[in-house]
Each structure stands twice: as structure tokens, then as C-alpha cells.
C-alpha positions as CSV (number, residue, x, y, z in Angstrom):
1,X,0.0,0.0,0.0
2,X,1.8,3.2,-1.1
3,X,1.1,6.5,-2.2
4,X,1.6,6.7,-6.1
5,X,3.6,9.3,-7.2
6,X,2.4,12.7,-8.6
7,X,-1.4,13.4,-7.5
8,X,-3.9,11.6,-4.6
9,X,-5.7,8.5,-4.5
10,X,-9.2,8.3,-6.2
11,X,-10.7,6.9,-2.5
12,X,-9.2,10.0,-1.1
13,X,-10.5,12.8,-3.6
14,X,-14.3,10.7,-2.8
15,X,-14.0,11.0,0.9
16,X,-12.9,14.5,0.8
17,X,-15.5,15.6,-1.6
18,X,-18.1,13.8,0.7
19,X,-16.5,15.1,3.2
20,X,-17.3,18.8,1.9
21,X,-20.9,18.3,-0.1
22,X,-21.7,17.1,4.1
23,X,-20.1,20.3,5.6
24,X,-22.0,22.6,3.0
25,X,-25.2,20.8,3.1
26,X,-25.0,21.5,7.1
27,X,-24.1,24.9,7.0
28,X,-26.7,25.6,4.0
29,X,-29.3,24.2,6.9
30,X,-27.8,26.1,10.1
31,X,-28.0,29.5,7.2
32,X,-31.9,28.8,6.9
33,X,-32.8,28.0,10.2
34,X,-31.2,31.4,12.0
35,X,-30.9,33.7,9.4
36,X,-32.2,36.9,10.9
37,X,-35.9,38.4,9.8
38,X,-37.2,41.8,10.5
39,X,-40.3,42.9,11.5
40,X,-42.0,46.3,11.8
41,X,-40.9,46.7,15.8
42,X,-37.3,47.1,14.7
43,X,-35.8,44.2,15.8
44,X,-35.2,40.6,14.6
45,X,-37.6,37.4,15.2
46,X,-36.5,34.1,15.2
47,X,-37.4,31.2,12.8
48,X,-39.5,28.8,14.6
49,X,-37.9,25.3,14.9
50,X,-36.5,23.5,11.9
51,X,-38.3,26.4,10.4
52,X,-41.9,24.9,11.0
53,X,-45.3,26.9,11.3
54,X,-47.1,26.7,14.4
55,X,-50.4,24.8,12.4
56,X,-52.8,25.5,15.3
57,X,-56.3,24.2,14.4
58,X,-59.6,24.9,16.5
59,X,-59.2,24.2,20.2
60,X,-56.1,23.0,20.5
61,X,-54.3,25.9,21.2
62,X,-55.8,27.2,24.4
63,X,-53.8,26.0,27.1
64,X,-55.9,27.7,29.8
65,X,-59.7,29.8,30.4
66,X,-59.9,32.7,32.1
67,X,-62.8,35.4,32.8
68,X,-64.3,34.6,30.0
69,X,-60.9,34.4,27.7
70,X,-58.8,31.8,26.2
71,X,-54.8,32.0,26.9
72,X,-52.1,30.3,25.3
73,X,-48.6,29.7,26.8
74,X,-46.0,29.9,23.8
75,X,-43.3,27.8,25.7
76,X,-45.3,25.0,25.9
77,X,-45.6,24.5,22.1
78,X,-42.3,26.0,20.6
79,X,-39.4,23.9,22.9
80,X,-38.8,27.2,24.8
81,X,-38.4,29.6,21.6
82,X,-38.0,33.2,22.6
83,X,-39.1,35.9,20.3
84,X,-38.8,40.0,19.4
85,X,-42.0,41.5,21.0
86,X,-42.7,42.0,16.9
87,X,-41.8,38.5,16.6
88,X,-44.2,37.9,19.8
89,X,-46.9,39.7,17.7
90,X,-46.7,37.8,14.9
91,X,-46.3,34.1,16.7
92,X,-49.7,35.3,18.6
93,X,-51.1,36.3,15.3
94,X,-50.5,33.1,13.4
95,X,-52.3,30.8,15.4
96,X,-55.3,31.9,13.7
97,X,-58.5,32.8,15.1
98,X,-57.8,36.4,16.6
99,X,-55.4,35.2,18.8
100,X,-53.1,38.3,19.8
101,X,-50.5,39.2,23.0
102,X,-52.2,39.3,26.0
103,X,-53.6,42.2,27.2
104,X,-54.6,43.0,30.7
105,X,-57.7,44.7,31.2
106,X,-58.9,44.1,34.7
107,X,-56.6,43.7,38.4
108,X,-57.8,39.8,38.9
109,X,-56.8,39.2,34.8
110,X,-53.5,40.6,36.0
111,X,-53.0,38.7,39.1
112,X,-53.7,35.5,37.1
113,X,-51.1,36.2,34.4
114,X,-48.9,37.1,37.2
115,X,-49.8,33.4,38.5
116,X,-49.4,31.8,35.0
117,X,-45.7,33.2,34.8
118,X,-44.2,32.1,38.4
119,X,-46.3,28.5,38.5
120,X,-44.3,28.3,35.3
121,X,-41.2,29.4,36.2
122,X,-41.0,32.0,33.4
123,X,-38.6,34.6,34.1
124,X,-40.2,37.0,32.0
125,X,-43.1,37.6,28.8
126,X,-44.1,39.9,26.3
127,X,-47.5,41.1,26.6
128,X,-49.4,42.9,23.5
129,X,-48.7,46.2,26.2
130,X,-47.0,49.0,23.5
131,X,-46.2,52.4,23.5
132,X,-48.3,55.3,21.7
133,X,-47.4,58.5,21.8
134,X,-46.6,59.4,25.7
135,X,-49.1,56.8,27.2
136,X,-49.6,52.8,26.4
137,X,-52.5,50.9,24.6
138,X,-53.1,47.0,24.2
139,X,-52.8,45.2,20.8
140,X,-56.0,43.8,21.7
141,X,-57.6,47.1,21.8
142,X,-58.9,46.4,25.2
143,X,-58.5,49.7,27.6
144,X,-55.5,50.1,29.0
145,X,-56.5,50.9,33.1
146,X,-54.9,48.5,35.0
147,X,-51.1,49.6,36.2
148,X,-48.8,46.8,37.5
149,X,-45.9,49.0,36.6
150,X,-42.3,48.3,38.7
151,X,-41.1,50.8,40.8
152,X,-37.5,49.9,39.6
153,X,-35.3,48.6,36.6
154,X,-32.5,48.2,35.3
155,X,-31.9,52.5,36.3
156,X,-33.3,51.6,39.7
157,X,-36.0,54.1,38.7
158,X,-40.2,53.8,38.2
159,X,-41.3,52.0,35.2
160,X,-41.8,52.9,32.5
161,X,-38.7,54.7,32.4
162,X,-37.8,54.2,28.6
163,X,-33.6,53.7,30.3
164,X,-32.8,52.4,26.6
165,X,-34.6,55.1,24.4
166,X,-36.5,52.9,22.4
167,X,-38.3,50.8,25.3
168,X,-42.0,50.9,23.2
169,X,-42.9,47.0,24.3
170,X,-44.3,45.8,27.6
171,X,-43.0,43.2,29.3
172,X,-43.9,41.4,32.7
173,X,-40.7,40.2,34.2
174,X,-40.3,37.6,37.2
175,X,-38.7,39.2,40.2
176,X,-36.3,40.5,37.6
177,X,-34.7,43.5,39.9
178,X,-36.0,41.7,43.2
179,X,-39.6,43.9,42.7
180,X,-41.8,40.9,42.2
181,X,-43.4,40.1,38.8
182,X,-44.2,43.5,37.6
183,X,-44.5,45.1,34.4
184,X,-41.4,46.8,32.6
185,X,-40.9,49.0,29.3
186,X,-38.4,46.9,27.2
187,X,-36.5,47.4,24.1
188,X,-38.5,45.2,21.3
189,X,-35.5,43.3,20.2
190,X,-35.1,41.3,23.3
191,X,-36.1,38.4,23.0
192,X,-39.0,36.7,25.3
193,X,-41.8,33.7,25.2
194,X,-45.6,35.5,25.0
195,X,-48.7,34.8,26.5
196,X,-51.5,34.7,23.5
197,X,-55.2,35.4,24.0
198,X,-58.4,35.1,22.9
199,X,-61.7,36.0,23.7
């Protein structure tokens, strides 16, 4: 068994062209699955996995009733997939059915959500809470006159506080700054699971 002379064996050229078409097909695949996409909040939204739809059909996507509504718990039907509050939005959105990001229009609504997220251990959520103008409104165009705002962040001041400059998304984080689960303005391009609803 020796080496001839001048140029590579044929079985090596194969394997090494295998070797390459495998690399290329992989990193093709890893390319598709977390390529960056934008949305209209300014930030980017992850693929769902393997780049898969959530395909939702009737019933089957209310995890829990409420007062009258139905509420759906992204992290129990994405593997734990976190999401731009656009990207939040739009995974509410797709499940068909006028399914949108929760929002809270009454104190015992709130205290439930606030149950929802520490009996699941959810360190934080995106809620359908956004800024407009100098005050806040709900994607679900229910009235915004509840206010479970923190008294600190990340600036150890009042929320909202807007410490980033662009913090036009609401999020309810888990004892984030030791203040209990409270509401906070965030920047839209961190990522978070959601709470969906639907009446």
C-alpha cells in the first residue's frame, strides 16, 4: 500500500469531496434556520424550529380559560423559543382565530397572568402592552386601566422609564430586579416567550 507518485488516491479525492458536499449541506441548513428576519418593531424574530409553522387548528391551542378568555402559553408548544415583541406579535397572530399578545384589562386578569408566569417558572413575557405616543395601549384594543408598573429597573427608577430610548414594548418580568413580577418598558428586540389570548 503506497502512495503513487504525482497526484492523490481516487478513495481519497471521494471522501474528501463527501467530506465537503456534508459540511456545505450543514451549514446551508444552520443558514436557513437562523438567518435573521425583520419585523416592523425594529428588531429581529427568530425562525421557529427546523423552520416549522405553528399549524394550530380549533381548540387546540388554548392552554388555559380565564374570565371569560382563552390563553395560550408559547413555551409550551415552541421547545422554549423566545421571540422579538414583533416576533411575539406575529407568533400570537398566526395561530389563527384572533389570537393576539395578552392584554390586561382588569386587576384579577393581572393577578392570574402574574400566577401563570411564576407557577411556570417563566422569568419573563411579552405582553401585547406598547407604547403610543406618551401613554400605552393593548394590541388587543382592550383599555389600558390597569397599572402593575415596577417601581424599579435596570436605572433603579419607576417603570416605565424608557432607560434604553427605544423601550416601546411591555414586558412582565419575574422578580427580575428583586420587585416581584411586575410590568417593565423593554427594548422590542429582546427576546421573550408571550402569553396569546383570545376571547
Amino acid at each position: 500500500m503506497g502512495c503513487r507518485s504525482g497526484g492523490t488516491s481516487p478513495i481519497y479525492k471521494m471522501k474528501y469531496a463527501f467530506l465537503l458536499f456534508c459540511l456545505l449541506g450543514l451549514a446551508s441548513c444552520q443558514f436557513r434556520r437562523f438567518r435573521p428576519r425583520f419585523n416592523n418593531f425594529g428588531g429581529q424574530q427568530n425562525n421557529f424550529r427546523g423552520g416549522q409553522q405553528n399549524n394550530f387548528r380549533g381548540g387546540q391551542q388554548a392552554d388555559d380559560n380565564f374570565g371569560g378568555k382563552s390563553y395560550h402559553f408559547s413555551w409550551r408548544h415552541d421547545g422554549g423559543q423566545k421571540y422579538t415583541g414583533g416576533g411575539a406579535h406575529s407568533y400570537c397572530s398566526r395561530l389563527g382565530g384572533g389570537w393576539k399578545a395578552v392584554g390586561i384589562s382588569s386587576p384579577d386578569e393581572g393577578r392570574y397572568i402574574n400566577g401563570i408566569i411564576g407557577n411556570n417558572r417563566q422569568e419573563y413575557i411579552w405582553t401585547g402592552g406598547v407604547k403610543s405616543g406618551r401613554g400605552w395601549r393593548w394590541l388587543t384594543g382592550e383599555s389600558f386601566n390597569v397599572n402593575d408598573w415596577s417601581h424599579t429597573g435596570g436605572a433603579q427608577r419607576p417603570q416605565p422609564d424608557n432607560r434604553e430610548g427605544d423601550e416601546n414594548c411591555l414586558a412582565i418580568l419575574n422578580n427580575f430586579y428583586r420587585d416581584g413580577i411586575k410590568w417593565h418598558d423593554v427594548s422590542c428586540h429582546h427576546l421573550k416567550p408571550v402569553i396569546c389570548e383570545s376571547n
